[in-house]
N, C-alpha and C positions, 0 to 999 in steps of 0.2 A: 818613483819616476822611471827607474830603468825598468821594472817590470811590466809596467804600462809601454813602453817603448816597443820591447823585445813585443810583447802580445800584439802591437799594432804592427811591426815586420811579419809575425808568425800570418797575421791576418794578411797581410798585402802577398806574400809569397803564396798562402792555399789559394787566396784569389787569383792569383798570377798562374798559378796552375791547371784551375778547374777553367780558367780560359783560353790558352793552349790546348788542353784536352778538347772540349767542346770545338775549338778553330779544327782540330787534325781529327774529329770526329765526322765532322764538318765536309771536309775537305777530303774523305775518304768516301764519303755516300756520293757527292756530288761528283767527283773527278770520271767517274764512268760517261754521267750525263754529260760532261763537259767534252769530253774526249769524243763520242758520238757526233755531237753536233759540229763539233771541226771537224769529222773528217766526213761527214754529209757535204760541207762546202770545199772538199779540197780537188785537186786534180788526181784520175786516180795513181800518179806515180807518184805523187809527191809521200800520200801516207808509207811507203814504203821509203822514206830518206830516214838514215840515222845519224845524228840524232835529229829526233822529231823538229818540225817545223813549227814555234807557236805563232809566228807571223806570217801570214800568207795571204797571196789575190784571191779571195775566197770566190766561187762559181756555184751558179745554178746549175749547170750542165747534169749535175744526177738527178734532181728534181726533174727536170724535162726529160730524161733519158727513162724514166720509171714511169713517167705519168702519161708519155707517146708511146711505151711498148710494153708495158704491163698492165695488166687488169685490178689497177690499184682501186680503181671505186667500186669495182664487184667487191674484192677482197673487204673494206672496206664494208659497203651496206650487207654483207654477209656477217661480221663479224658484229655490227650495231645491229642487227635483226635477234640472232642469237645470244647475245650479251642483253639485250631488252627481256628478250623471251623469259632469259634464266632469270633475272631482276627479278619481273613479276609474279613468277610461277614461286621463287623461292620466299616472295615476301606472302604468296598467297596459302602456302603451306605454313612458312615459318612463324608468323605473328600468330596465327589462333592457336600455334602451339604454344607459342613463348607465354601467350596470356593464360591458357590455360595453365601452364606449368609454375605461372605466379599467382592463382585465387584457389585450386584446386589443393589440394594438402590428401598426401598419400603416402603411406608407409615406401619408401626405395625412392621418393621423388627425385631427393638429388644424383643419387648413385644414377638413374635412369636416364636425368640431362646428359650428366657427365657423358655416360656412354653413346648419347647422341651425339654431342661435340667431339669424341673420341674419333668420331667416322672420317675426321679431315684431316686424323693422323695416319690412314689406310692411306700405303702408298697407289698411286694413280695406275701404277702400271699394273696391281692385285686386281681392278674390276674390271680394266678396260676390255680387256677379250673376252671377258666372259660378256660384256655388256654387247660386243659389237655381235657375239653370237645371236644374242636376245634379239636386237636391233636385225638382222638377216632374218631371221626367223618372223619378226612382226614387218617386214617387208618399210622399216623407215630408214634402213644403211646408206649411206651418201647424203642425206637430209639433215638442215639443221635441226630438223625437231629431234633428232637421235643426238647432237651436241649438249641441246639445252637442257633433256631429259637426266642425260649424266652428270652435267655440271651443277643441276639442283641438288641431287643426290647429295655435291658437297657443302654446297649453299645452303639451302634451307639449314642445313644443321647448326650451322652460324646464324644464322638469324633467328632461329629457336631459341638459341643461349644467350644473344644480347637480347631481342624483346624479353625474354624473361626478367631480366635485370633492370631493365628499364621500364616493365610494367610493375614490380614489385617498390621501385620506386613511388609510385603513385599512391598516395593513399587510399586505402579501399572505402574509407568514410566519403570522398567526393562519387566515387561510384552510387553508394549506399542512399544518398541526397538527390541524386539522378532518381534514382528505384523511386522514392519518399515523393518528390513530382510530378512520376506518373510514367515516367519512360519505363520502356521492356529492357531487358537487360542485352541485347541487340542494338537497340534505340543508342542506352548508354554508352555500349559500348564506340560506337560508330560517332557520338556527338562529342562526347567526353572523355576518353581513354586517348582514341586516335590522336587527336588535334594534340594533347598532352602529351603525346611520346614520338612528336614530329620527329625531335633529334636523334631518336633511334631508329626510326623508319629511315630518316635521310642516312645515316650509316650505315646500317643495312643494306639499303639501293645502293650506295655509291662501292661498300664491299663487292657484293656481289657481282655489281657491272664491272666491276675493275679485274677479280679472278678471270669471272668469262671473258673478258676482252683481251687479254693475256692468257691465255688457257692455249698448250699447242700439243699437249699429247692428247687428249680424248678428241681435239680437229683433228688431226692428221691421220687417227685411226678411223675416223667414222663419218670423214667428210668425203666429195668427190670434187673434182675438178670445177664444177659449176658452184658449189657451195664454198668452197674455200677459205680460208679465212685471212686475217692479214698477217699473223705470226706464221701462218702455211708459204704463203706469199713470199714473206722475206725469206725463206728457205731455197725456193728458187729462184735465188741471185747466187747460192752457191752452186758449183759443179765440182768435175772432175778436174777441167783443163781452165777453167776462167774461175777465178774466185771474187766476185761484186764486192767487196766489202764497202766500197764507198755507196754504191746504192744500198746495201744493205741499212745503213748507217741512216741514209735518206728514208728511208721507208720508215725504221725506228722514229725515224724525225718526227711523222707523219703521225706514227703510232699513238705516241704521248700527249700530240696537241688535245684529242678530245679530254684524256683522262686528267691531265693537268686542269683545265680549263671549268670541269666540273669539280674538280677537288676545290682548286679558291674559290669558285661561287659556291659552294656550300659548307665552306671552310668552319664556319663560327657552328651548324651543329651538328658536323660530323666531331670535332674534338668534344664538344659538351654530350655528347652521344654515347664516346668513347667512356667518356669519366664517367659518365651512372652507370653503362652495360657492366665496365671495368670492376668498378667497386662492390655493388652486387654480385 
């Protein structure tokens, strides 16, 4: 009886703990997001009172103050033109590799993935000037075709590595049943593979768009004024003698709503995306 006791406190306290943990794991990711969004609504004296303000007459005044004198919807359809761009270019590279790289059987296959996935541990700042040389020399520098050009470079290679995992999930007998029917192995591919490996395709796209839409060293090197982006954007709200943070803060606002917005609508098979690319 006491031992059963003591094992049912031993059990109430690891659980008391691994919930705590999880609340201050919790509460550590989220407090940035949280801190942003107030002081997007604050006055901008107030973010400089110590100690901080958590109650306050919250204002639009940086919302209008950004969107009457900055070029938020260029920044904006700049950075969603580019961020589309990279999506499809990387999923149009990445998946006939990934598939390949799961029916094909070759002596170095995996060392050779690896080393493809490796390419997104090359720090950004190693290809950038050599890239934007490249890019002056083919006459695309200041263009976003020169952004999404680079930002595949790191994409594709992620989506190489998950389609692979998520095509090897597949059995290659429903493939083989396709063939048996009469389809080309194009045909199959396109009728039956794809439609099957939605949940990695959707992970993939939502990766991808989410680096490039966040992506501010390879904009800042290789965009111009006209092309800019929105992480370029919020950059000038900072100066020398004014420092925006409350606008800055607003733009962030602004930032997130698209990426949040397609993470939950696609919520159920980006995580089940996650889990096959993951485990393979």
């Amino acid at each position: 009886m006491i031992t059963t006791t003591s094992s049912r406190l031993r059990g109430a306290l690891l659980h008391g703990a691994r919930g705590l943990m999880l609340t201050g794991i919790i509460v550590f990711v989220l407090f940035p997001i949280f801190w942003m969004v107030t002081t997007a609504f604050k006055q901008r004296i107030d973010m400089f009172i110590l100690p901080p303000q958590w109650i306050f007459k919250p204002t639009i005044a940086n919302f209008k103050f950004i969107l009457s004198t900055m070029s938020v919807g260029r920044w904006v359809l700049n950075s969603g033109l580019i961020s589309l761009g990279t999506m499809a270019l990387s999923l149009l590279l990445g998946v006939p590799a990934g598939y390949a790289f799961s029916r094909i059987h070759f002596r170095g296959k995996r060392i050779l993935l690896t080393f493809i996935l490796l390419t997104r541990a090359l720090p950004p700042v190693v290809i950038v000037l050599p890239f934007r040389v490249i890019m002056q020399w083919l006459g695309l520098f200041g263009t976003r075709t020169a952004v999404i050009l680079i930002d595949t470079v790191y994409d594709a290679a992620f989506t190489a590595w998950l389609m692979s995992g998520m095509f090897e999930s597949i059995p290659v007998d429903i493939e083989d049943a396709a063939l048996v029917d009469g389809c080309s192995p194009i045909q199959a591919f396109w009728r039956i593979i794809l439609p099957l490996s939605k949940p990695g395709l959707v992970t993939a796209s939502l990766f991808t768009f989410i680096l490039s839409w966040n992506d501010f060293l390879f904009a800042l090197t290789l965009t111009s004024p006209e092309t800019a982006t929105l992480p370029i954007g919020m950059l000038s709200t900072y100066g020398i003698l004014n420092q925006g943070w409350t606008y800055m803060m607003a733009l962030g606002c602004l930032a997130i709503v698209p990426v949040v917005f397609i993470s939950l609508l696609l919520q159920r098979y980006y995580v089940s995306g996650l889990t096959f690319g993951g485990i393979k």
